[in-house]
Backbone as a ProteinNet text record, in pm:
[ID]
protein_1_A
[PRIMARY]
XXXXXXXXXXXXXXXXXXXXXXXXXXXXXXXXXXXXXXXXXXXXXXXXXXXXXXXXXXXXXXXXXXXXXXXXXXXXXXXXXXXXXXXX
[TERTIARY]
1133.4	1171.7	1049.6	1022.9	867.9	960.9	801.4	843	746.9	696	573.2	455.9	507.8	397.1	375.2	475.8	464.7	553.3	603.5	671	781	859.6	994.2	1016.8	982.3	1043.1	1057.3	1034.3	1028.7	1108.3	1169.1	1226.6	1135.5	1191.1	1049.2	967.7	856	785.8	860.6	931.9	992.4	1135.3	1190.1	1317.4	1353.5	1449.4	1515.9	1527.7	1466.5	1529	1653.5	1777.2	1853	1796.3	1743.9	1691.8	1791.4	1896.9	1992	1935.6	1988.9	1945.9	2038.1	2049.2	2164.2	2083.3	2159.1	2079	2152.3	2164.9	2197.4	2205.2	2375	2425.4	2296.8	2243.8	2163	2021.9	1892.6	1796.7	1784.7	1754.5	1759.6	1863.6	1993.1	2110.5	2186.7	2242.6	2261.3	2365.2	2294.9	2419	2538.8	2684	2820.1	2827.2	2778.9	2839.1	2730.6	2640.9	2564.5	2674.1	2697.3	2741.1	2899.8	2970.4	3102.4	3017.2	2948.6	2940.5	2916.8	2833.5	2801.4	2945.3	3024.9	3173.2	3200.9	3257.7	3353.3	3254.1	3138.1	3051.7	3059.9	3082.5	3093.4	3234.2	3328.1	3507.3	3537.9	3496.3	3578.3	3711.4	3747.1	3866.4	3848.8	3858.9	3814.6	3813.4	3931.5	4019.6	3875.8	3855.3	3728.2	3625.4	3574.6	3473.9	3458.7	3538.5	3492.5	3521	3583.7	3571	3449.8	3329.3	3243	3130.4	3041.3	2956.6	2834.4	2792.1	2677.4	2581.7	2511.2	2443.4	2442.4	2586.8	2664.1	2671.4	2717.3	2712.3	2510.3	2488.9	2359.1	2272.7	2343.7	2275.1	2347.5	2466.1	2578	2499.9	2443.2	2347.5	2257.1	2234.4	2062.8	2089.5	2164.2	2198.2	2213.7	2333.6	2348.8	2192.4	2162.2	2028.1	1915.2	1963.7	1870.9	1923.1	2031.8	2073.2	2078.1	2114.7	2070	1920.9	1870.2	1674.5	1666.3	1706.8	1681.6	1740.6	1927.3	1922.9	1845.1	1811.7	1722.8	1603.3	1543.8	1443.5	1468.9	1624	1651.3	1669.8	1725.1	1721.3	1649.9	1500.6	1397.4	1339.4	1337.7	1337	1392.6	1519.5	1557	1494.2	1510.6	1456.4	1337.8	1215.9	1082	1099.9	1194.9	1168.4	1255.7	1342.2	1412.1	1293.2	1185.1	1123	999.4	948.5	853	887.4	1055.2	1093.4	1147.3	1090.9	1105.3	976.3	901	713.6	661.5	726.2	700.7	710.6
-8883.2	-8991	-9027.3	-9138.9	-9191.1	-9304	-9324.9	-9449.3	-9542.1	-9609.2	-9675.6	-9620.8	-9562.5	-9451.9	-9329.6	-9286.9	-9171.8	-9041.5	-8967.8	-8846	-8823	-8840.1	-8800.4	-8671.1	-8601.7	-8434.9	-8417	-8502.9	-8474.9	-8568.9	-8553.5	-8718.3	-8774.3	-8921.1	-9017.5	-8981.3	-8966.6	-8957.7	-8979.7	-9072.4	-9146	-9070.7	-8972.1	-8967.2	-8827.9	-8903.8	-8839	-8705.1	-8577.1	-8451.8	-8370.9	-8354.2	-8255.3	-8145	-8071.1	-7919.2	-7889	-7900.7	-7826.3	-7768.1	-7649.4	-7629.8	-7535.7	-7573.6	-7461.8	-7367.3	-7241	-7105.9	-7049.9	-7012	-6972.1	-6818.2	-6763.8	-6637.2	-6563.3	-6586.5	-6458.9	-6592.8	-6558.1	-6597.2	-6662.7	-6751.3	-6797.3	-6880.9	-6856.3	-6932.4	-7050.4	-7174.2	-7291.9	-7264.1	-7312.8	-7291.6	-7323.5	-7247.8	-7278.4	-7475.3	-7440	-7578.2	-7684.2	-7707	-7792.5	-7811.1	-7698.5	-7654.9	-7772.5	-7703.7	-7773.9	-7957.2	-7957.4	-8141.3	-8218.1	-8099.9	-8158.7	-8229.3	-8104.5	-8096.2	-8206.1	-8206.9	-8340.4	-8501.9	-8485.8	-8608.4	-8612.1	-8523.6	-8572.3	-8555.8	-8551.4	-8572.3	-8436.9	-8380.4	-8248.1	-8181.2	-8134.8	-8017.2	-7904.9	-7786.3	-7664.2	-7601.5	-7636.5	-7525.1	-7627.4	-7728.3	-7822.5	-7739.6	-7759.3	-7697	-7561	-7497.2	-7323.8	-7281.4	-7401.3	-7381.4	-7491.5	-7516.2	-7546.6	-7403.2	-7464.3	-7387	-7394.5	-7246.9	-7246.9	-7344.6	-7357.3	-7467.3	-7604.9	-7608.5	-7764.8	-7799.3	-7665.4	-7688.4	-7743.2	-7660.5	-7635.5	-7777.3	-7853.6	-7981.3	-8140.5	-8067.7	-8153.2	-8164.9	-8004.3	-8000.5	-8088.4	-8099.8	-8144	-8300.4	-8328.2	-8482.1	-8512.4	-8493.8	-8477.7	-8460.6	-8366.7	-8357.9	-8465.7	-8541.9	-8689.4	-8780.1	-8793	-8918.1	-8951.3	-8777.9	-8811	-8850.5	-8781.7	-8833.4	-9010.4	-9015.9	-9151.3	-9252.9	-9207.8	-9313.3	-9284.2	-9196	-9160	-9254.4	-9236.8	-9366.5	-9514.1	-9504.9	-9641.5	-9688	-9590.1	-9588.9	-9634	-9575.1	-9542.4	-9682.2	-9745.6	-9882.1	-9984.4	-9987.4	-10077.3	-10134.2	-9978.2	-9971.4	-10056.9	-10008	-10041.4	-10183.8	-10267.3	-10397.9	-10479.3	-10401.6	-10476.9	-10436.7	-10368.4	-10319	-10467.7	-10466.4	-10545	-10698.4	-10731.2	-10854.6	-10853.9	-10771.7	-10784.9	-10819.7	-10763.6	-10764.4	-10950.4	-11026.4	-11133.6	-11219.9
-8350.6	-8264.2	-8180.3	-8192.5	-8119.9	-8061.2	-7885	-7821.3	-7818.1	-7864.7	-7830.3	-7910.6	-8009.9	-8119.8	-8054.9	-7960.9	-7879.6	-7924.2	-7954	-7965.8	-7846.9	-7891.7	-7748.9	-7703.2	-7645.7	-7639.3	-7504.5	-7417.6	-7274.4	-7211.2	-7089.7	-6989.2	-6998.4	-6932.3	-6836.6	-6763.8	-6747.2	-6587.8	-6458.8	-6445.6	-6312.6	-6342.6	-6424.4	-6445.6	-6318.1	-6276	-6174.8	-6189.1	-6100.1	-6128.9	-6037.8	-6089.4	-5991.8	-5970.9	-6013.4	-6003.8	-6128.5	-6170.2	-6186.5	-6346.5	-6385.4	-6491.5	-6604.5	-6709.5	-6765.7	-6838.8	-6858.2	-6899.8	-6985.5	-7078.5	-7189.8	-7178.1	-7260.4	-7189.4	-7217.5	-7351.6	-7400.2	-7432.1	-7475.7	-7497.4	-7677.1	-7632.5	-7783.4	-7798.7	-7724.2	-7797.4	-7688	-7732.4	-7669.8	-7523.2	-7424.8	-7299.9	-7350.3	-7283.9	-7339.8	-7311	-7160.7	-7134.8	-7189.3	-7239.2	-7315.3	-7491.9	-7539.2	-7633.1	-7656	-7532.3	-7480.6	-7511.6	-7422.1	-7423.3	-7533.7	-7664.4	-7745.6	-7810.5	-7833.3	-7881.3	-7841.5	-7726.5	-7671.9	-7711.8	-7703.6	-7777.5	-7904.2	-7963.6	-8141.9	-8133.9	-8084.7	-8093.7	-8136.3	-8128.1	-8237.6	-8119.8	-8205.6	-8100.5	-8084.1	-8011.2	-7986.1	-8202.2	-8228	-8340.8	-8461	-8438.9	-8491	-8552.7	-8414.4	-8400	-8380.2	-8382.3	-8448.4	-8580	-8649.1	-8798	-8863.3	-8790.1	-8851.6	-8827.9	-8948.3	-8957.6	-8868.6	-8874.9	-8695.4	-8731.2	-8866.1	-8890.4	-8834	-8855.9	-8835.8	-8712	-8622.1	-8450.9	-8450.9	-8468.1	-8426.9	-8461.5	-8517.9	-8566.1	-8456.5	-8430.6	-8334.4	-8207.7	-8199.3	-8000.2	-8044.4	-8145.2	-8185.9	-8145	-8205.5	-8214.1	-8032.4	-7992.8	-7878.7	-7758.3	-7820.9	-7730.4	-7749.4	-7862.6	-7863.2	-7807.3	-7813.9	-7758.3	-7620.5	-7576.7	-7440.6	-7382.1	-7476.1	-7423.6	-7420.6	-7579.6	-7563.1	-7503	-7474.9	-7310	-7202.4	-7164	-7054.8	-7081.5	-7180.6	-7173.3	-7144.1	-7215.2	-7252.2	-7069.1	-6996.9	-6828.3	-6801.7	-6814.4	-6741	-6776.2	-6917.2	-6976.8	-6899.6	-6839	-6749.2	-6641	-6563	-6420.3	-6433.2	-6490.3	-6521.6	-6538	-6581	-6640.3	-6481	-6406.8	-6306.4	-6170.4	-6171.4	-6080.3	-6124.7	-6247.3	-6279.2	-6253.8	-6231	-6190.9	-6081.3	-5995.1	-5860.8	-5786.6	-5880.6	-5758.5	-5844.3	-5925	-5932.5	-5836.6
[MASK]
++++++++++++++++++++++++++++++++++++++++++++++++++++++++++++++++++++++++++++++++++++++++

């Protein structure tokens, strides 16, 4: 996923930080509640989604974890264009 011929893996520069941060029970493996959001974003139901395969979760966070980046840009895209038609 590129922005401008750029590589996405990070927020915006200007993107707002809470501090807040989720931590994962054990090392290596996806916070519950990241995990949970992916779920409820791809529709599944609890009984769903524990009869998919870890692969399959593991591709659901993935997704999930893009889309949120890239509204975050798509944010950060706004702002930038309502800030640039303000100093006109």
């Amino acid at each position: 996923m590129t922005k401008d011929g750029t590589t996405l893996t990070t927020p915006p520069d200007k993107a707002v930080s809470t501090g807040v941060g989720l931590a994962p029970l054990l090392p290596g493996f996806i916070p519950v509640f990241e995990e949970h959001e992916a779920r409820l974003a791809a529709g599944y139901q609890l009984p769903e989604w524990d009869a998919l395969e870890p692969a399959q979760r593991v591709l659901e966070v993935a997704h999930f974890r893009a889309r949120r980046l890239v509204h975050m840009h798509e944010e950060d895209a706004v702002a930038r264009a309502i800030e640039k038609r303000g100093k006109r």
